[in-house]
N, C-alpha and C positions, 0 to 999 in steps of 0.2 A: 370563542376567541382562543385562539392559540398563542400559546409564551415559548420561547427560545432566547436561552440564555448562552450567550457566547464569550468562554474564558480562554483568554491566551496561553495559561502557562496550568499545568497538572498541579495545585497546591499538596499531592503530596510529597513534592521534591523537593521542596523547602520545609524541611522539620523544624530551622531555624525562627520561622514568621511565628508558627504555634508559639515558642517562646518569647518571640516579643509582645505576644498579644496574651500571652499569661501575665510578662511583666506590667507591660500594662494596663490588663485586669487589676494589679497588687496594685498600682498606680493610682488608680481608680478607688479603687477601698479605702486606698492612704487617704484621698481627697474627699472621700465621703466621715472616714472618722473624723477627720476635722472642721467637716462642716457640721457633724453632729456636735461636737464638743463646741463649734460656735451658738450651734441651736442652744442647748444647752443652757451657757452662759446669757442666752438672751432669755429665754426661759425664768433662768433665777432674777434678768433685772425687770422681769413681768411681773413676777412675784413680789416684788418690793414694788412696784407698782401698782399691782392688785391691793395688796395691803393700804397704802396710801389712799386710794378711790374707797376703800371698806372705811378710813377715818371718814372721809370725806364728804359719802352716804350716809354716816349715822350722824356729822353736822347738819346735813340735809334732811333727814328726819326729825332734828329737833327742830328745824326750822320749820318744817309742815305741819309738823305737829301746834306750832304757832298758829301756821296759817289755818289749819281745820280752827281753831279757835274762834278767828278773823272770820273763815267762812261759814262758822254754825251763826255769825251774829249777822254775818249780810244775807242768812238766807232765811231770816228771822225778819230782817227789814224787807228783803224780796215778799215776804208771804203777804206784808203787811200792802206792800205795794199792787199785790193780786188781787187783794180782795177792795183797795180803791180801782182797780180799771176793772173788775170785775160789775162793779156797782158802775163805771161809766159804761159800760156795755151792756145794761139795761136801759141805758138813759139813751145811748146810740140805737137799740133796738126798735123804742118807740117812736124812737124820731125815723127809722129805717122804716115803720109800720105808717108812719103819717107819710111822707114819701110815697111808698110805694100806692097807697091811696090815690095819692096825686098823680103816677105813674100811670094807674089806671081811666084815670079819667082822661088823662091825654093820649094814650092808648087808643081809647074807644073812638075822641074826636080823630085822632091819626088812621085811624080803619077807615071812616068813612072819606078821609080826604085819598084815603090809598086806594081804594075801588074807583072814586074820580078819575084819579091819576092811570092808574091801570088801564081804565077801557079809550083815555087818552092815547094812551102808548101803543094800544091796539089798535088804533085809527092811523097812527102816527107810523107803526110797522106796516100796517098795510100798504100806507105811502111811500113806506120808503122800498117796499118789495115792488111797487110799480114802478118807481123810478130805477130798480136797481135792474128789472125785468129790459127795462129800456135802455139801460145800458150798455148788459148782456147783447141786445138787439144790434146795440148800436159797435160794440165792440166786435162784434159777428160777421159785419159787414163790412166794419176797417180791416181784422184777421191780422195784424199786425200788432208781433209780441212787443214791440217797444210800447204800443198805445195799454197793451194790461199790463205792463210793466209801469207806469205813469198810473196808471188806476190803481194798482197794487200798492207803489208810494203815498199814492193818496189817500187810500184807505189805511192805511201803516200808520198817517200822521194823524188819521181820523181817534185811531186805535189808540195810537201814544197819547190825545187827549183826554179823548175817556180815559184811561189808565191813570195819567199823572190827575183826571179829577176823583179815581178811583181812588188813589195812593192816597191824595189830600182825605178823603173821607175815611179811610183806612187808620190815617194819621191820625185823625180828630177822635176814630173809636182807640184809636192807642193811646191817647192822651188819658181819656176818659178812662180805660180801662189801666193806665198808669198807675192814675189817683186812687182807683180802689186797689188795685193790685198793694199800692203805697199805704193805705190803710192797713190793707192786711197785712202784710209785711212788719207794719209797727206795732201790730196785735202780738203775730208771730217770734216780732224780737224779744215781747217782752218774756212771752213763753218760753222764748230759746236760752234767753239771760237764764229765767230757773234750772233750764236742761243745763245749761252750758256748768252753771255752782254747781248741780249734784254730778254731771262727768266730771268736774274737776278732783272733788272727792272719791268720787271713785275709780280716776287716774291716779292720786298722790298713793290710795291704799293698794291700787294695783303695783305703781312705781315699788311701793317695800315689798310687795310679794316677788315681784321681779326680781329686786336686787338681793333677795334671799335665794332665789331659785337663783341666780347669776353666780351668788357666791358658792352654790352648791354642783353647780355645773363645774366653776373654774378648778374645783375640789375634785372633782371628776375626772375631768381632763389632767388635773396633776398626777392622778392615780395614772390613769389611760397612756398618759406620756412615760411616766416610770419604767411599765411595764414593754411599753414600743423601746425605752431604753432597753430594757432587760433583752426583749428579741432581738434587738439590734446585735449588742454585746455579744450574745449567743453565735447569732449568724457572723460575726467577725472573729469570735475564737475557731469556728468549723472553716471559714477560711484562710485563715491565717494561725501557727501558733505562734509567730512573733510576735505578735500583738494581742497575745493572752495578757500578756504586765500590764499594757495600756488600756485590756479591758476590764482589768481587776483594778485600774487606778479608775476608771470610770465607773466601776461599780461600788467602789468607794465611796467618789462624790456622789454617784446616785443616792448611796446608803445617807449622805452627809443631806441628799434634798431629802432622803426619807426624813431624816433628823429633820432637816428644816420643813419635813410638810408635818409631822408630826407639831414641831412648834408653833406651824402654822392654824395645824386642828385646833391645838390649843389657847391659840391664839382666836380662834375661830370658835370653841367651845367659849372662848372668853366672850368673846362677843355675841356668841349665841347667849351668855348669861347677861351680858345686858340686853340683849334683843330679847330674851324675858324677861328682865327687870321693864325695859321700853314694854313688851309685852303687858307687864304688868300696870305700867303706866298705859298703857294703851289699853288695856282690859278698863285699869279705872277712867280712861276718858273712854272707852267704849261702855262702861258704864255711865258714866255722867252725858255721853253718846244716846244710850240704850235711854236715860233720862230725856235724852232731848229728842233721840227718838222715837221715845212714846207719847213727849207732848208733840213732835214732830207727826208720829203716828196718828192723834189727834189731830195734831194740826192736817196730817195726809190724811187722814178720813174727813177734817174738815174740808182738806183743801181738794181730795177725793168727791165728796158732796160739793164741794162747788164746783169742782173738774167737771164732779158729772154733770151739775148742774150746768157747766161754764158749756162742758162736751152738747150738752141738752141745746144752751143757748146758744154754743158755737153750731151746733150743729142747724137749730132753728135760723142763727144768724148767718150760715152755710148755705142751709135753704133759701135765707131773707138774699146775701147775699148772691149765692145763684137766683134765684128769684129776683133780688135785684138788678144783676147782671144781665138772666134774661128779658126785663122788662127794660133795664139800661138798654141792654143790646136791640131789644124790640122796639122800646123808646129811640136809641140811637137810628136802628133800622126808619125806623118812621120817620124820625127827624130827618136823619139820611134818604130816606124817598120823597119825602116832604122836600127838602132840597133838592134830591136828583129831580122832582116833578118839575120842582122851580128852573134848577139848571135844564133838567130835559126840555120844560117851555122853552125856554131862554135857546137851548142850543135845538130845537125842533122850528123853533121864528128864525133862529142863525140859520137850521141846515135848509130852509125852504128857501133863506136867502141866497142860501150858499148852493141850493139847487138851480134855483132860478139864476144864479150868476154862473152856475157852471152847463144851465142847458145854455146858456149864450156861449159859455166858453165852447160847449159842446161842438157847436157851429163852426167858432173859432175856431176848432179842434180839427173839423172837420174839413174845413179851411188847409191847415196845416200839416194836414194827414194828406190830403192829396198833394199839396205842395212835398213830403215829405217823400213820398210816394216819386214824385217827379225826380225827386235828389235821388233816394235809392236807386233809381231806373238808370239814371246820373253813373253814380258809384259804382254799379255794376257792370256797365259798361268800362269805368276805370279801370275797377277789377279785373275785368277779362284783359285788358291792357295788360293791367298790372301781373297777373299770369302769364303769359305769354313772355314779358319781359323775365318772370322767375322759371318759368323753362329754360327762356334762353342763358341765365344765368346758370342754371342749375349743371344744362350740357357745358356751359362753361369752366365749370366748376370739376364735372366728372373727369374734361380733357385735361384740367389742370393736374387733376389727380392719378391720372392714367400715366404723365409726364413723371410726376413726382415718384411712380412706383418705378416706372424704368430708370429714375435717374437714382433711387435704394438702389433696385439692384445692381446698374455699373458701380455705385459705390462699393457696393457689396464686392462684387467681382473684382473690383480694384483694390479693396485690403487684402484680397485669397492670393491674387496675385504678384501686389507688392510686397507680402510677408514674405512669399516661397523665392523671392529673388533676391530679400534683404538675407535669406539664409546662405547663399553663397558665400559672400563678402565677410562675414558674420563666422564663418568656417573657417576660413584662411586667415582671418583675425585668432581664433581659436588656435590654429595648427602652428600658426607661424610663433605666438607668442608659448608654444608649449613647445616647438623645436628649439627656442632660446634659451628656456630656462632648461632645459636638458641638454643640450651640448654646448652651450656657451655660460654656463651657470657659474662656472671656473673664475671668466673673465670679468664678471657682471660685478658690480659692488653692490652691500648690502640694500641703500638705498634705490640701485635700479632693481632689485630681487623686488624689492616691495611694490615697487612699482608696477612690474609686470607679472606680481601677482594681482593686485588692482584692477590690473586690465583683465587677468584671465575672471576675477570676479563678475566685471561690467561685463564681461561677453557674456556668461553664463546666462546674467539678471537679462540680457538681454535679448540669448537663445530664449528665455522662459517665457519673457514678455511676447514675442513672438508666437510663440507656441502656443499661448491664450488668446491674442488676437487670433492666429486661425481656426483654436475651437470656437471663438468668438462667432467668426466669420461662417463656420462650417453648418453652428445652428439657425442661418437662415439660407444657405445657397444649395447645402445636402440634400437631397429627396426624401420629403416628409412619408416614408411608411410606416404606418399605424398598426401597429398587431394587440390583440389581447391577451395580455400576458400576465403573469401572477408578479406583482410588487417585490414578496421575498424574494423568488428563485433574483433578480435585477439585486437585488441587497446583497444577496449571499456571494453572488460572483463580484462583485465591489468588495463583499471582506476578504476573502479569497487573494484579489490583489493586492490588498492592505493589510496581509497578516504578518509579514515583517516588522513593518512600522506599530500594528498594534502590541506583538510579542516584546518591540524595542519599552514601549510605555506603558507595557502593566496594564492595558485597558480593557476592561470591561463591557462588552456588546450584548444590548437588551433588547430582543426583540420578539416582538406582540402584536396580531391580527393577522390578517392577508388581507390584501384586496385585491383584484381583476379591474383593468382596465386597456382601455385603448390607448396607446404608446406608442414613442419610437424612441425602442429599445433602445440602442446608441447613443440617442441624447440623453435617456432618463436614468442610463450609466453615468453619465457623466455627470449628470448632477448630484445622485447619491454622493461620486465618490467627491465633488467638492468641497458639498458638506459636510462627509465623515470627514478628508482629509485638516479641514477649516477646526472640526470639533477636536481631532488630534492634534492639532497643532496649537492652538490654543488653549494648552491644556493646564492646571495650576500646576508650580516647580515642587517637587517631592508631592506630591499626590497624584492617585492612578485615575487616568480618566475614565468615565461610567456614561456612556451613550444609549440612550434610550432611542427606538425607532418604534413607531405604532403607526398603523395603519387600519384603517375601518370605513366603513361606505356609511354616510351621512347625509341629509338633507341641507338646502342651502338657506341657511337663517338670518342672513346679511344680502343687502341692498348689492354689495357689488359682487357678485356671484352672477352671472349673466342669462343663466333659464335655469328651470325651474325644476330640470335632470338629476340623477341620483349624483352623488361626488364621495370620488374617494379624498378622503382624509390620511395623510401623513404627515406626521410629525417626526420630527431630530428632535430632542433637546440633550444638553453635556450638561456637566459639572467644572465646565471652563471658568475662561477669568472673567467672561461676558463681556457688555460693553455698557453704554451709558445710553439711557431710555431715550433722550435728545435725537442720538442718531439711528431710528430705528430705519427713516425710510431715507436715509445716503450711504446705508452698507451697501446698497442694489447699484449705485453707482459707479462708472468707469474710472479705474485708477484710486479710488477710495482705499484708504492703507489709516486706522483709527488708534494703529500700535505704532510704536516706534519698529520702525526698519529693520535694526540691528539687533534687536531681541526675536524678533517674527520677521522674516522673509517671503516676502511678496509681490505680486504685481499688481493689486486690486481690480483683476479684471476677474476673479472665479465665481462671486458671489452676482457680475453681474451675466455671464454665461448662465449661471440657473434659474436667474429672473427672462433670459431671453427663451430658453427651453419650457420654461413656467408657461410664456406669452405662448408659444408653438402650439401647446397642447389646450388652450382657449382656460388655464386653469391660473390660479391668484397664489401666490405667497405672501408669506408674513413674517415678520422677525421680532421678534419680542427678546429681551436680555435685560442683565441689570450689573452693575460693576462688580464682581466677586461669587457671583451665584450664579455663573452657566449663562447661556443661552438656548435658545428654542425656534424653530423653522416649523410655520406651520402651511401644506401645499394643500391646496382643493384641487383636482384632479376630475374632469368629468369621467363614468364611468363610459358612455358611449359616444 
């Protein structure tokens, strides 16, 4: 990709700009000491705020310090509470062992009722693979996708029963495995309740590590900041030495936060002496701690040995319960085939019914299979009607359209022709009123001056109006020759004519890529220069406009891109006054003017000559803007 950057005016002829863009470098500094000196101040009321949150913290440690109290004695009643459901989960154990007993022995009856079942269903498959063999037969000979379409529904709703009787016994092992899931769960909680009291402890002891490390961090960053003051100071005396005084009154205050961080260390040594007195308080409740953590110790090697023991039972009880799970689930299985056997009777005496009523329908079927057969033969006959009729519509249709392009083009030919005749009249309107105000100018009173300055205004708006109508008119009646031509070289000769008006606005032309494509040239001038002229013109008041043009060959990754060819991609965008997102797609519109008149001067016919030129070349535009931040023109372009 190639960059070309395009400046109107040689910046070294204006030695002046260098100086206002020093002054307002100094400008700039001035705006930044003050922001610093706002940092600053907000800095110090942090610090007094820091301070405040450090009271705040060590009321909050006396209060935890409560609460470890609180919670050495609920987790004294917790232990107590462990080793009662510990003892019920011996007592659930044996009754889980007498159970699964009884699991077994219905197991064993459910095996031999499941081999019944099974060589049932194997009889029962085999019937229904003859029936379904007969149906294939029978579908074979009808050939007619509406009749397996109708067989496909039927099996669909066959499917959605078994399923929804699937769901229901799905549901019934959900329930079931609810209930134990909900067991373990209130086993779980109660374990979790212990986890939950010793992370709470060992969040409140993390909580003070924290807010030690927070407060030593914040120490830090007081230091880190000082210092970013100090660089600061520096790099504003090497800029400026006017404002050495004001970096010598900031290094003062700096020196006065030294003072105040120093009283703040202090402040901070102070409370590191009570955070070791707390310390020492806290060594003697981490002693009286270390007391309860070694009957706790005890109690964790008791509660250790019944952990493991509990790990042993939980885990027996893991096994019990997998074990009971899979004999649940085997038992459910069973029950559940035990049932499907039942419903499989149930729906095997249904489906024989329901065979037996559908080989009658069958009949029926086939009754109305050739009745059906007779309609289609019917319809298709319609059809060929109904064809015949949309040919002749269709030629109808084409001559209408053939009509419609001859009556574009006399329209066409009748604007090319009624503009170039309204330019006569339009002339001598021009001539006549500029022979008055030059040789009868004398005579004229000020109110007719103005007047017939009005009028020479209206002709002008009027010459121009005209003059867009015939480029209007010229991109559909002109002879469309195609050449492949380089995008830039079509650019450059467009700034080229435009470099008075960009010299007059200080503007800035940016431009990046090439692309080749098939074109006519003369139109795709005209549309460059509408859009430059649109982006100059538009430009914000006391700022230089900056026009970016890109172009690059791209794939089409939108639905309205019409095949599937390479496309060039070019984009406009400025730094204008834009417009409002609402009217993206009525700038392409005729007569469309979204500024006021008398600021911007227009016809609103240029932006829709580039949309007509756009349409010529089978290629899409797009406008995208926003009120204050530019605009942007994006063209897709096929490349052949």
């Amino acid at each position: 990709m190639s960059e070309k950057k395009i400046i109107p005016l040689d910046s070294n002829t204006f030695p002046e700009r260098n100086k206002a863009n020093h002054n307002d470098e100094l400008l700039l500094v001035n705006k930044r000491l003050a922001e610093q000196i706002e940092v600053r101040k907000k800095r110090a009321a942090e610090l007094i705020i820091a301070n405040k949150e450090l009271a705040f913290q060590n009321k909050e440690k006396e209060k935890r310090a409560a609460e470890l109290v609180v919670a050495n004695t609920e987790l004294a009643y917790q232990n107590q509470e462990k080793e009662d459901r510990a003892a019920e989960l011996v007592i659930a154990n044996h009754e889980l062992a007498f159970q699964n007993k009884e699991k077994e022995k219905r197991a064993d009856e459910l095996s031999v009722a499941n081999s019944e079942l099974i060589f049932q269903n194997k009889e029962k498959e085999k019937r229904a693979a003859e029936l379904v063999v007969a149906n294939t037969e029978l579908a074979y000979q009808n050939q007619e996708k509406e009749d397996r379409a109708v067989e496909l529904v039927i099996a669909n709703h066959e499917l959605a029963f078994q399923n929804k009787e699937k769901e229901k016994r799905a549901d019934e092992l959900s329930i079931a495995n609810s209930e134990l899931i909900f067991q373990n769960k209130e086993k779980e909680k109660r374990a979790a309740e212990l986890v939950v009291a010793n992370t709470e402890l060992a969040y409140q002891n993390q909580e003070k590590e924290d807010r030690a490390s927070e407060l030593v961090i914040a120490n830090k960053e007081l230091t880190f900041q000082n210092k970013e003051k100090e660089k600061r100071a520096a790099e504003l005396v090497i800029a400026n030495t006017e404002l050495a005084y004001q970096n010598q009154e900031k290094e003062d205050r700096a020196s006065e936060l030294v003072i105040a961080n120093k009283e703040l260390t202090f402040q901070n040594k102070e409370k590191e002496k009570r955070a070791a007195e707390l310390v020492i308080a806290n060594m003697e409740l981490e002693y009286q701690n270390n007391e309860k953590e070694d009957r706790a110790a005890e109690l964790l090697i008791a509660n250790a040995e019944l952990t493991f023991q509990n790990n042993e039972k939980e885990k027996r009880a893991a096994e019990l319960v997998i074990a009971n799970t899979e004999l649940a689930y085997q038992n459910q299985e069973k029950e559940d085939r035990a049932s499907e056997l039942v419903i499989a009777n149930k729906e095997l005496t249904f489906q024989n019914k329901e065979k037996e009523k559908r080989a009658a329908e069958l009949v029926i079927a086939n009754m109305e299979l050739e009745y059906q057969n007779n309609e289609k033969e019917d319809r298709a006959a319609e059809l060929l009607i109904a064809n015949t009729e949309l040919t002749f519509q269709n030629n109808e249709k084409e001559k209408r359209a053939a009509e419609l392009i001859l009556a574009n083009n006399e329209l066409e030919a009748f604007t090319y022709i009624s503009s170039h005749h309204l330019q006569e009249p339009l002339r001598k309107i021009q001539v006549f009123s500029d022979r008055i105000l030059t040789d009868e100018h004398h005579n004229l009173t000020e109110k007719g001056k103005y007047y017939f300055e009005r009028v020479e205004v209206s002709a002008s708006h009027m010459q121009a109006l005209i003059n867009d109508l015939l480029n209007y008119s010229r991109t559909s009646v002109t002879e469309k020759k195609f050449e492949n031509v380089s995008l830039n070289e079509i650019i450059i000769n467009v700034l080229d004519n435009l470099k008075e008006e960009i010299k007059l606005r200080n503007a800035i032309i940016e431009i990046s890529g090439d692309c080749k494509a098939y074109v006519i040239s003369s139109q795709f001038e005209q549309l460059v220069h509408n859009l430059l002229s649109n982006s100059l013109k538009f430009s914000k008041k006391g700022e230089s406009p900056r026009i970016a043009i890109k172009s690059i060959y791209t794939k089409p990754k939108t639905k309205n891109l019409p095949s599937s060819a390479d496309y060039c991609h070019l984009t406009i965008s400025d730094n204008g006054i834009g417009f409002d997102a609402q009217f993206e797609s009525r700038v392409f519109e005729m007569f469309q003017q979204l500024n006021n008149k008398a600021d911007y001067k227009g016809t609103g016919i240029g932006l829709a000559i580039v949309k007509k030129i756009v349409e010529n070349h089978n290629g899409i535009i797009k406008a995208t803007g926003k009120l204050g931040q530019g605009a942007k023109f994006d063209i897709y372009i096929p490349v052949v």
